[in-house]
C-alpha positions in Angstrom: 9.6 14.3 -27.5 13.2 15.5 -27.1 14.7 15.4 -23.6 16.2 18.6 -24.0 12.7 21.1 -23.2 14.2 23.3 -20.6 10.9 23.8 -19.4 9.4 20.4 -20.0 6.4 19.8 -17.4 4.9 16.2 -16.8 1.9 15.8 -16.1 -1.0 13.2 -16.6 -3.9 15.2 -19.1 -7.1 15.3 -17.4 -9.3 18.3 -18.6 -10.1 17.4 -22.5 -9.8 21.1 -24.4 -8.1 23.1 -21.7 -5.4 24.9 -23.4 -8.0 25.0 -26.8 -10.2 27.3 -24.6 -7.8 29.6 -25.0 -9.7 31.9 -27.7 -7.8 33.5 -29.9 -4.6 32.8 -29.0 -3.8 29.2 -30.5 0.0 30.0 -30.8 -0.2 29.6 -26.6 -2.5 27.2 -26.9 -0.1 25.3 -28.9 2.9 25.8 -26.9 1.6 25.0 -24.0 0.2 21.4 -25.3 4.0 20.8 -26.6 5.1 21.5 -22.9 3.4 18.7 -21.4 4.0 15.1 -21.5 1.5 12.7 -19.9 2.3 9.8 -18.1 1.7 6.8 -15.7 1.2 8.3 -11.6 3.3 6.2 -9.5 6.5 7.5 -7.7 8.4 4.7 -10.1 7.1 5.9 -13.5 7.4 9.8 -12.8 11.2 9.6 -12.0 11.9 7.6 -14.6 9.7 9.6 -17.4 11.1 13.1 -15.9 14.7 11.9 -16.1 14.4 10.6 -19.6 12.6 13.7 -20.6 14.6 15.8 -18.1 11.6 17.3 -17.0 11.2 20.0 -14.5 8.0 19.6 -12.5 5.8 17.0 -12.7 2.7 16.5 -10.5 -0.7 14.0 -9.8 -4.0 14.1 -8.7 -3.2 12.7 -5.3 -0.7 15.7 -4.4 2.3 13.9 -5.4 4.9 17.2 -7.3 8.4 15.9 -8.2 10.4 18.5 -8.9 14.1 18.0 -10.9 15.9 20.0 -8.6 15.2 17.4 -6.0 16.7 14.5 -7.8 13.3 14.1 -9.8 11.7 13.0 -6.1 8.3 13.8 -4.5 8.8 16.4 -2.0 5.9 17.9 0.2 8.4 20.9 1.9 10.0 21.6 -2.1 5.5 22.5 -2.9 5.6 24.2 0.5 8.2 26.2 -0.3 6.7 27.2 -3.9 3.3 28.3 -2.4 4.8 29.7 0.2 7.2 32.4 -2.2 4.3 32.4 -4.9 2.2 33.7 -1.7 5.2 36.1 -0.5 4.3 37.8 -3.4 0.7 38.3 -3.9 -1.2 40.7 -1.9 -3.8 38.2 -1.5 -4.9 34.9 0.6 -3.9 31.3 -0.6 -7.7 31.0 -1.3 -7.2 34.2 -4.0 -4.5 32.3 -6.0 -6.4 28.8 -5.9 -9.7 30.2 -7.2 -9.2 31.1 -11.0 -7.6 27.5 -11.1 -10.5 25.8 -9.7 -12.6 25.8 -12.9 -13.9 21.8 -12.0 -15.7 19.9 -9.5 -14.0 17.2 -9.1 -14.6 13.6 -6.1 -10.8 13.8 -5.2 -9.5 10.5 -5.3 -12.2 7.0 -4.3 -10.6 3.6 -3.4 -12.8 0.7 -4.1 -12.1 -3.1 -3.1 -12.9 -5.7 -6.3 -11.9 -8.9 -6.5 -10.5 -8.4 -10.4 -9.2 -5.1 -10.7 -8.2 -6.4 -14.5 -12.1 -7.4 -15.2 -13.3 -3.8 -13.6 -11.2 -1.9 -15.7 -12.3 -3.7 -19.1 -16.1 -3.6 -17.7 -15.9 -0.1 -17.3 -13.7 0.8 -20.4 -16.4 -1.3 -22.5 -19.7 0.3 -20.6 -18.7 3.9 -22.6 -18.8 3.4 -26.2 -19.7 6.9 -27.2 -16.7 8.1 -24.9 -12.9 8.9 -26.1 -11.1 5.7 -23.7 -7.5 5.9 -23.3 -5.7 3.2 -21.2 -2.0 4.6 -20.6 -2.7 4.3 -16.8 -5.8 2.7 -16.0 -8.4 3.6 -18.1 -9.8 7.1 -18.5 -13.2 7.9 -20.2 -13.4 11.5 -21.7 -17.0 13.4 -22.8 -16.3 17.1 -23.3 -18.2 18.3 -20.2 -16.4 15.0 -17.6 -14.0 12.9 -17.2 -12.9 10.1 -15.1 -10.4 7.7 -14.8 -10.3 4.4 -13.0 -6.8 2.9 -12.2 -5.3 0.0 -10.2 -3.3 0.7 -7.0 0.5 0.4 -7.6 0.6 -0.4 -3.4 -2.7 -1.9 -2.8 -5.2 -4.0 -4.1 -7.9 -1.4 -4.9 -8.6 0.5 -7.8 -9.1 4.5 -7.7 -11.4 6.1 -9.0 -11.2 10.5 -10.0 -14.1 12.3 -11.3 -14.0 15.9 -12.6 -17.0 17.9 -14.2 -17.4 21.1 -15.6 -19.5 21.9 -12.5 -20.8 20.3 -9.1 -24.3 19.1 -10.4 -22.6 17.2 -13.4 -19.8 15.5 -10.7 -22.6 14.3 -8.5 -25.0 12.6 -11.4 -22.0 11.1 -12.5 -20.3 9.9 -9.3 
């Protein structure tokens, strides 16, 4: 990946085959997939992957959106701002603009306690055989219609868990 993408997002992949729904149109497909990077969440690993890849947005599950016109930093009121010009110009609620990007059911993020977070991660990673497992932050089991990934905490000793489904009755049998 060259650091020079002007529009270079990063972003950790969670939704196997998004950007292939696309029908018919692979050349966007395509170009979006080269416009993302995934990496590690963590305050410490986003800065450091957006300035190597000079990034200009990057963003996690737990609400956390760097942005590189904020020194690569987290910022809360930078997102505020966004949504709030991005909602200056629609002619509909907040609600509107969420919905068509809402296409999973998803748990939001669960902490557990264990007493080997290292022992939980392989125990899980090994339960799914049949799944595609990645382990770039945590590890992440991927079936076509779910997901999930389980991860140690980089402040606490817990791991967290995220589930997303294609729809709410899949989420729930699998959570």
């Amino acid at each position: 990946m060259k650091a020079n993408k002007p529009y270079l997002v990063l972003a950790r992949k969670y939704r196997p085959g998004t950007f292939d729904e696309v029908i018919g149109q692979e050349a966007i497909g395509t170009t979006l997939k080269n416009a993302i990077a995934e990496n590690r969440v963590g305050h410490a690993y986003m800065k450091r992957t957006m300035r190597k890849e000079n990034a200009v947005f990057g963003g996690e599950l737990a609400a956390h959106y760097y942005f590189r016109d904020n020194p690569f930093c987290d910022s809360g009121l930078a997102t505020l701002a966004s949504m709030m010009c991005l909602l200056s110009q629609s002619r509909g609620a907040l609600s509107d603009l969420m919905a068509p990007l809402q296409r999973y059911a998803c748990t939001g993020e669960v902490n557990f306690k264990v007493a080997d977070p290292d022992a939980t991660l392989k125990r899980v990673a090994d339960a799914f055989p049949d799944a595609r497992v990645d382990f770039l932050d945590g590890v992440t089991v991927e079936y076509p219609a779910w997901w999930f990934n389980l991860r140690k905490s980089n402040t606490e000793p817990l791991v967290r868990l995220n589930l997303e489904a294609r729809d709410a009755a899949l989420r729930d049998d699998r959570f």
